[in-house]
C-alpha positions as CSV (number, residue, x, y, z in Angstrom):
1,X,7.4,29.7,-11.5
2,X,8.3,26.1,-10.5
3,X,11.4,27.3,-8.9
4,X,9.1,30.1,-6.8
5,X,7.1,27.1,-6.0
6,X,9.9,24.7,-4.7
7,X,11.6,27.7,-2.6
8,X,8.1,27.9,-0.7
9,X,7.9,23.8,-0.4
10,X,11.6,24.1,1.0
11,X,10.2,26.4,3.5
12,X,7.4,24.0,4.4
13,X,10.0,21.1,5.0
14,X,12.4,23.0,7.3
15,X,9.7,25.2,9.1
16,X,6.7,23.4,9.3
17,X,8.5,19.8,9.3
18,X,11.3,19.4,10.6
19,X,10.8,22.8,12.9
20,X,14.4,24.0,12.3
21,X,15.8,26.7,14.6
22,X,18.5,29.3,14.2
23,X,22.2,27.4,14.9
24,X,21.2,24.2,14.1
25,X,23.3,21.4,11.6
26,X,21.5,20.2,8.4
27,X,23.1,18.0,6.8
28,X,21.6,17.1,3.6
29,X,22.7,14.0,1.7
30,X,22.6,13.2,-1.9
31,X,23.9,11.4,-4.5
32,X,24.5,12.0,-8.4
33,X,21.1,10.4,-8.9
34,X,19.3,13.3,-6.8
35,X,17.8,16.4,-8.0
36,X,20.1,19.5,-7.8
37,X,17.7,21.9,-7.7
38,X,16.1,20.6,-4.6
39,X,19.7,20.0,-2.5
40,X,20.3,24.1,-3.3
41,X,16.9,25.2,-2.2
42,X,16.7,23.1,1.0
43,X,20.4,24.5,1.9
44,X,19.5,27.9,0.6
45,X,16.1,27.8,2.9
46,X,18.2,26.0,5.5
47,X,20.6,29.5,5.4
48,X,17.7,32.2,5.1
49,X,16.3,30.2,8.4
50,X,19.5,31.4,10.3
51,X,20.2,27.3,10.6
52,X,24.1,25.9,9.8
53,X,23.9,23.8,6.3
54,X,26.2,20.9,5.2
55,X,25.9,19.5,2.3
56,X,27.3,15.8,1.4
57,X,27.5,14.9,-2.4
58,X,28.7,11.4,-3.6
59,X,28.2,9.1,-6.9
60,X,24.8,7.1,-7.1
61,X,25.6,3.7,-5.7
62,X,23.9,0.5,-7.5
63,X,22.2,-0.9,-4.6
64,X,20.3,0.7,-1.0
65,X,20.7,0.0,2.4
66,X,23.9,-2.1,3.4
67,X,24.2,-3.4,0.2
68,X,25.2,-0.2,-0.6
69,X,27.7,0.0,1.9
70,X,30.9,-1.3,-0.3
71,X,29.9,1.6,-2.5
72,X,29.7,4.7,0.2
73,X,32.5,6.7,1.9
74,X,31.0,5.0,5.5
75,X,33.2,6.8,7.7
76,X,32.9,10.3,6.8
77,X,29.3,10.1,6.3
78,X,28.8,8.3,9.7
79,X,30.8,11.0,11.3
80,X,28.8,13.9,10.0
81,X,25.1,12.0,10.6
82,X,26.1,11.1,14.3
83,X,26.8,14.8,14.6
84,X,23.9,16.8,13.1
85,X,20.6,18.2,15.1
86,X,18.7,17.3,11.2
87,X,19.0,15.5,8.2
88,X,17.3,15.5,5.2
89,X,18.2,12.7,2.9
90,X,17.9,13.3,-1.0
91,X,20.0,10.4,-2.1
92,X,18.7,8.7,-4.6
93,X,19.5,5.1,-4.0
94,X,19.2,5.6,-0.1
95,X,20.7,5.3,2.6
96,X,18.3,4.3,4.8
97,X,19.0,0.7,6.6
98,X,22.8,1.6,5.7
99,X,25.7,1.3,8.3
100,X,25.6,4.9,8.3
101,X,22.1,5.2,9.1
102,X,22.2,2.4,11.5
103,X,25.4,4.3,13.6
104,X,23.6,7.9,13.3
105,X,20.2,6.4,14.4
106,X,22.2,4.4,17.7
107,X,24.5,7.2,18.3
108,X,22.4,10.5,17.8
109,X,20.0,11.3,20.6
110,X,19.4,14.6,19.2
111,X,19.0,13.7,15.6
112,X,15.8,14.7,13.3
113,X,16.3,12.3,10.2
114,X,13.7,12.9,7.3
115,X,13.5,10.9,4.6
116,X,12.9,12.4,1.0
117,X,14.5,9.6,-1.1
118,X,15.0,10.6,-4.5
119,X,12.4,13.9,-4.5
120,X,12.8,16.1,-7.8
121,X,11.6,19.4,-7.7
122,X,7.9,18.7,-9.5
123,X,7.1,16.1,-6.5
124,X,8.3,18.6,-3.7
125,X,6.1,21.3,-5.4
126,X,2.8,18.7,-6.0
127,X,3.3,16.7,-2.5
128,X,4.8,19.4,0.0
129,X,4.1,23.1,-1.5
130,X,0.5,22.6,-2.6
131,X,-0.7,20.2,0.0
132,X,-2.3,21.8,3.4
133,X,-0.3,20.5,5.7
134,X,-2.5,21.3,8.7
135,X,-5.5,18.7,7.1
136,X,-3.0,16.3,5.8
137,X,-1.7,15.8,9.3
138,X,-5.1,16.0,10.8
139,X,-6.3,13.5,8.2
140,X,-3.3,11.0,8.5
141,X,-4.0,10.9,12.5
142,X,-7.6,10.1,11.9
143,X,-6.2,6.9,9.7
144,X,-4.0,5.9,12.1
145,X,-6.3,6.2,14.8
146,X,-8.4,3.8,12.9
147,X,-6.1,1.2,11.6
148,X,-5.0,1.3,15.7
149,X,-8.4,0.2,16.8
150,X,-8.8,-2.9,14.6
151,X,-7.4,-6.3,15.2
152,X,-7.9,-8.5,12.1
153,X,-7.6,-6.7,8.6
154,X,-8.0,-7.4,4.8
155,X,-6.1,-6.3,1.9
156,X,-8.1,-6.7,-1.7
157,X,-7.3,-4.7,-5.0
158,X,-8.9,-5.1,-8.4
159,X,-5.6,-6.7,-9.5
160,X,-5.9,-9.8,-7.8
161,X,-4.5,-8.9,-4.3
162,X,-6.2,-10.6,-1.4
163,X,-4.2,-10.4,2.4
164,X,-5.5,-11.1,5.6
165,X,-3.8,-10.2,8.8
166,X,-3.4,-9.3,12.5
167,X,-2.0,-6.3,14.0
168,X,-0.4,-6.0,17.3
169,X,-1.9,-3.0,19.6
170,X,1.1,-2.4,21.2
171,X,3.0,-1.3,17.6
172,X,2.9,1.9,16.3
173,X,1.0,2.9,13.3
174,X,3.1,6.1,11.9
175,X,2.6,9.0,10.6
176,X,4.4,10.3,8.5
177,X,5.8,14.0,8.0
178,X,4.6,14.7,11.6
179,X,8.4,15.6,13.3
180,X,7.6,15.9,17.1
181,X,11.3,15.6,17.9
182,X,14.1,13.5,17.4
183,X,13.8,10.4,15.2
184,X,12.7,8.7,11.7
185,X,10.7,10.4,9.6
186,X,9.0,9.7,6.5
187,X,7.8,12.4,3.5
188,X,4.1,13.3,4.2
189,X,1.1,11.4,2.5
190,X,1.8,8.0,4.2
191,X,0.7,5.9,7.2
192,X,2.2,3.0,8.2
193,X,3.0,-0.1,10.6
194,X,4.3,-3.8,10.9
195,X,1.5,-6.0,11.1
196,X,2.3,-9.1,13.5
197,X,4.4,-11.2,10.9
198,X,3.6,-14.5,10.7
199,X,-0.2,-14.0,10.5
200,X,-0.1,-12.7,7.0
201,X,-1.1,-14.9,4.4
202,X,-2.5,-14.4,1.1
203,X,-1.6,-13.1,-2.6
204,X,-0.1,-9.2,-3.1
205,X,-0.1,-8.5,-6.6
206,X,2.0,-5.0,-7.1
207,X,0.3,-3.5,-10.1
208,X,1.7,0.3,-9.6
209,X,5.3,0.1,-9.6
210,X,7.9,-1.9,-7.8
211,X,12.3,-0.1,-6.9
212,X,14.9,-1.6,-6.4
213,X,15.9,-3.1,-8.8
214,X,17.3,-0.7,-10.9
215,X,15.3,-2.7,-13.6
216,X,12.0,-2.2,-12.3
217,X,9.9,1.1,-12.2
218,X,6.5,1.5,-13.6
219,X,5.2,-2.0,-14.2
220,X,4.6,-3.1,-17.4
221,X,2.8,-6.2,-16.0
222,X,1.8,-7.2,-12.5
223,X,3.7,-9.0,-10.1
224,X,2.3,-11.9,-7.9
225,X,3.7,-12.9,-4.4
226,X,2.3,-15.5,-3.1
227,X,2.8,-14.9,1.0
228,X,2.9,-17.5,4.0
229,X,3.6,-16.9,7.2
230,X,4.6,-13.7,6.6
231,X,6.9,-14.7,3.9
232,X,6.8,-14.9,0.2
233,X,7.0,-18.3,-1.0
234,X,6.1,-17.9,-4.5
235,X,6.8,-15.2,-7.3
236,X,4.9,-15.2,-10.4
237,X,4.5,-12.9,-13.2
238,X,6.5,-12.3,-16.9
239,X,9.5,-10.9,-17.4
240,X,9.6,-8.4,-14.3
241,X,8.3,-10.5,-11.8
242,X,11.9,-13.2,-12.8
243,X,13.9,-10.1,-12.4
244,X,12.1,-9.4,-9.2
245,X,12.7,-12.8,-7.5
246,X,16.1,-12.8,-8.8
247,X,17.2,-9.9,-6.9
248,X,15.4,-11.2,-3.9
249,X,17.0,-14.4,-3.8
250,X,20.5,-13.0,-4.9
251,X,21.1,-12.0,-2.1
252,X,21.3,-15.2,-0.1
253,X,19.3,-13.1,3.0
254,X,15.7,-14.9,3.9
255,X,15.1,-11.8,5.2
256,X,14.8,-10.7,1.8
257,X,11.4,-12.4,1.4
258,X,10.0,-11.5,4.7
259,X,6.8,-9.2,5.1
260,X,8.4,-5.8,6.4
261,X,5.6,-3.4,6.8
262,X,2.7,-2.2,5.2
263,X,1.5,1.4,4.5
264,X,-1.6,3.7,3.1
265,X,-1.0,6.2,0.1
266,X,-2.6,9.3,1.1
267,X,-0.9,12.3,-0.6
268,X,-3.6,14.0,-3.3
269,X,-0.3,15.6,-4.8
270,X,1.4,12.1,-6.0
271,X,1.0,10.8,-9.2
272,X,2.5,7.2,-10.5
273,X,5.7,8.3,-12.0
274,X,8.3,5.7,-11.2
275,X,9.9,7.2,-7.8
276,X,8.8,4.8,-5.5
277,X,9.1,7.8,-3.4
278,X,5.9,9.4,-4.8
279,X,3.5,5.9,-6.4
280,X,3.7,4.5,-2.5
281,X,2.3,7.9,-1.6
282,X,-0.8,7.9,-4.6
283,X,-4.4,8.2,-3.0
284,X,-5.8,4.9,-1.8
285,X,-2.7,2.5,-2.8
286,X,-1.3,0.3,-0.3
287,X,2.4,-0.2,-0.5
288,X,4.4,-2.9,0.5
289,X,8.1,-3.1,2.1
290,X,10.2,-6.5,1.8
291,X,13.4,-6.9,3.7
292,X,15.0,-4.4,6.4
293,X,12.4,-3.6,8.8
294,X,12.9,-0.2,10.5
295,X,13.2,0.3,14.5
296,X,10.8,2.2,14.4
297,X,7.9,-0.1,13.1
298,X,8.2,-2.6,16.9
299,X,8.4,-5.4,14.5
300,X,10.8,-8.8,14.4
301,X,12.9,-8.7,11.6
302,X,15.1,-6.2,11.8
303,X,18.1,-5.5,9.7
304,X,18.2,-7.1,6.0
305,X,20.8,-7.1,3.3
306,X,18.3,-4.4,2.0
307,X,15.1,-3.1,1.3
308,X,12.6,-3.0,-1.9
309,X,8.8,-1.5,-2.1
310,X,5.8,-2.4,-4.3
311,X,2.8,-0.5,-5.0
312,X,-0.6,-2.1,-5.2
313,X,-3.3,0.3,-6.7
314,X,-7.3,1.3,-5.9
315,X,-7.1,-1.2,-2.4
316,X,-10.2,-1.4,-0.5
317,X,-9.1,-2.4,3.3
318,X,-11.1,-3.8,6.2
319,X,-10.2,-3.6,9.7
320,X,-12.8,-6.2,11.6
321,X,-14.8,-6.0,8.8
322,X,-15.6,-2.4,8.3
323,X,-14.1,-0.3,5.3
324,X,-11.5,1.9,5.5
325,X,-10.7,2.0,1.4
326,X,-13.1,1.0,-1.0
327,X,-11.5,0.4,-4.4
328,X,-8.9,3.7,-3.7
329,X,-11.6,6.2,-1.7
330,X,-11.8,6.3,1.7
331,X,-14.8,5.6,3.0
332,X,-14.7,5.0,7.0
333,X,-17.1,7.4,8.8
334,X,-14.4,8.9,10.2
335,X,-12.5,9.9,7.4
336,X,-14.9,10.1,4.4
337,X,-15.4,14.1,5.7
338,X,-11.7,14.5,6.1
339,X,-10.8,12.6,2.8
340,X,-13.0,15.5,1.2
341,X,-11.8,18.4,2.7
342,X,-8.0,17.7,1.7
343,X,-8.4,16.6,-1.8
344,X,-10.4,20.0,-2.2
């Protein structure tokens, strides 16, 4: 049944997605860390569609983004990326902010790049296959339209978190899964945007889960950052929260430490499982990204040595004082109605 079920998710991702046409490249990256049966149904689907398949296979590096440059065979992969109308990455430890991204990005007017990081086949059938599409999309414009509109916002969860910020009207907030041509795009169940930097002060505790590190996962114990300026100052915590910092700071980047972006969950299908994939997706979390800051996001930072998430769980969010979450519901007048419709 599941394998009925991920051959009809396939079919969502190429058709009503990524809108692939007949004679069109897909290239679809993975790495010994993805899941097989997701690479062979996406390339199968890819075939059936009348489109042109490639796929590229290589061993699971031990770090993301440039850092996981030294590890990759740059060239080839750069080569085929800066060539391809779409690309659907599956790769484990990802590519994304990697040399090879960066030169397919720059050089490939054309390209359609969607990330699915790591995706087994239970998460494409829970997050893709049984998820309208139609009212998630209609849903995740809503929330955007409504985190465009306010200027000064608040972060709070029941672990501890407490952010204030500003965002800048002239950034994007994204949303994700929504392919209207050729670009960066994120799985479905997420919005997201770079608020302006340096006004974001405050305490993020990541309660959900928190990757890379390879050490880290599901947390066992929250992790505190305390946050400046933008920037995290302090790290507190047990055991994970030294690990953490460590492979912050090891990188000699400040970068590292810097505020990238911030996003919604907003997928009913995802569950906290340890992908960081699927737990920054889980209804009413907040997720946040440290280090390499995507093009796409307007922001400041740019480029980083690479790129971590953490999940924070059950937010409630303000934008100029009215709700948007309340302790992991959404509650703004605007989306309450919607909010109901697609978790039905």
């Amino acid at each position: 049944m599941l394998l009925l079920e991920l051959a009809g998710a396939a079919r969502k991702v190429l058709v009503e997605m990524l809108k692939v046409e007949p004679g069109e490249t897909v290239v679809i990256t993975a790495d010994t860390g993805s899941d097989w049966r997701v690479v062979e149904t996406l390339a199968s689907e890819a075939y059936a569609l009348g489109a042109k398949p490639l796929v590229l296979w290589h061993s699971v590096p031990p770090a993301v983004g440039k850092a996981a440059d030294p590890y990759l065979p740059l060239e080839p992969l750069a080569a085929a990326l800066s060539k391809a109308d779409v690309w659907i990455e599956l790769n484990r430890s990802w590519l994304l902010y990697s040399t090879p991204y960066e030169i397919a990005m720059e050089e490939n007017e054309r390209l359609r790049y969607l990330c699915l990081v790591g995706i087994d086949a239970d998460a494409m059938v829970d997050m893709i296959g049984r998820v309208d599409i139609e009212a998630m999309l209609e849903f995740q414009d809503k929330l955007a339209e409504v985190t465009r509109r306010a200027r000064k916002m608040r972060v709070r969860t029941p672990a501890g978190t407490d952010v204030r910020f500003e965002n800048d009207p002239e950034r994007p907030v994204l949303v994700e899964g929504n392919v209207t041509g050729p670009g960066e795009y994120m799985l479905i169940g997420q919005v997201d945007w770079a608020p302006i930097e340096e006004s974001i002060e405050g305490t993020i505790v990541f309660d959900g889960s928190v990757w890379p590190p390879e050490e880290l996962g599901i947390l066992a114990e929250p992790i505190e950052l305390v946050v400046e300026g933008g920037r995290v100052v302090e790290v507190r915590g047990g055991r994970e929260a030294k690990v953490f910092e460590r492979w912050l700071r090891d990188f000699g980047d400040p970068k590292m430490l810097c505020i990238a972006h911030i996003s919604y969950g907003c997928n009913p299908g995802a569950r906290l499982c340890g992908n960081i994939l699927v737990d920054e997706r889980i209804w009413g979390a907040v997720e946040w990204g440290l280090g390499s800051q995507s093009p796409t996001f307007k922001g400041k930072l740019g480029m980083a040595a690479s790129h971590t998430d953490g999940v924070c769980l059950d937010a409630t969010v303000e934008g100029d004082g009215v709700k948007i979450l309340e302790n992991g519901e959404y509650v703004h007048p605007e989306l309450a109605g919607l909010a109901r419709r697609l978790r039905a």
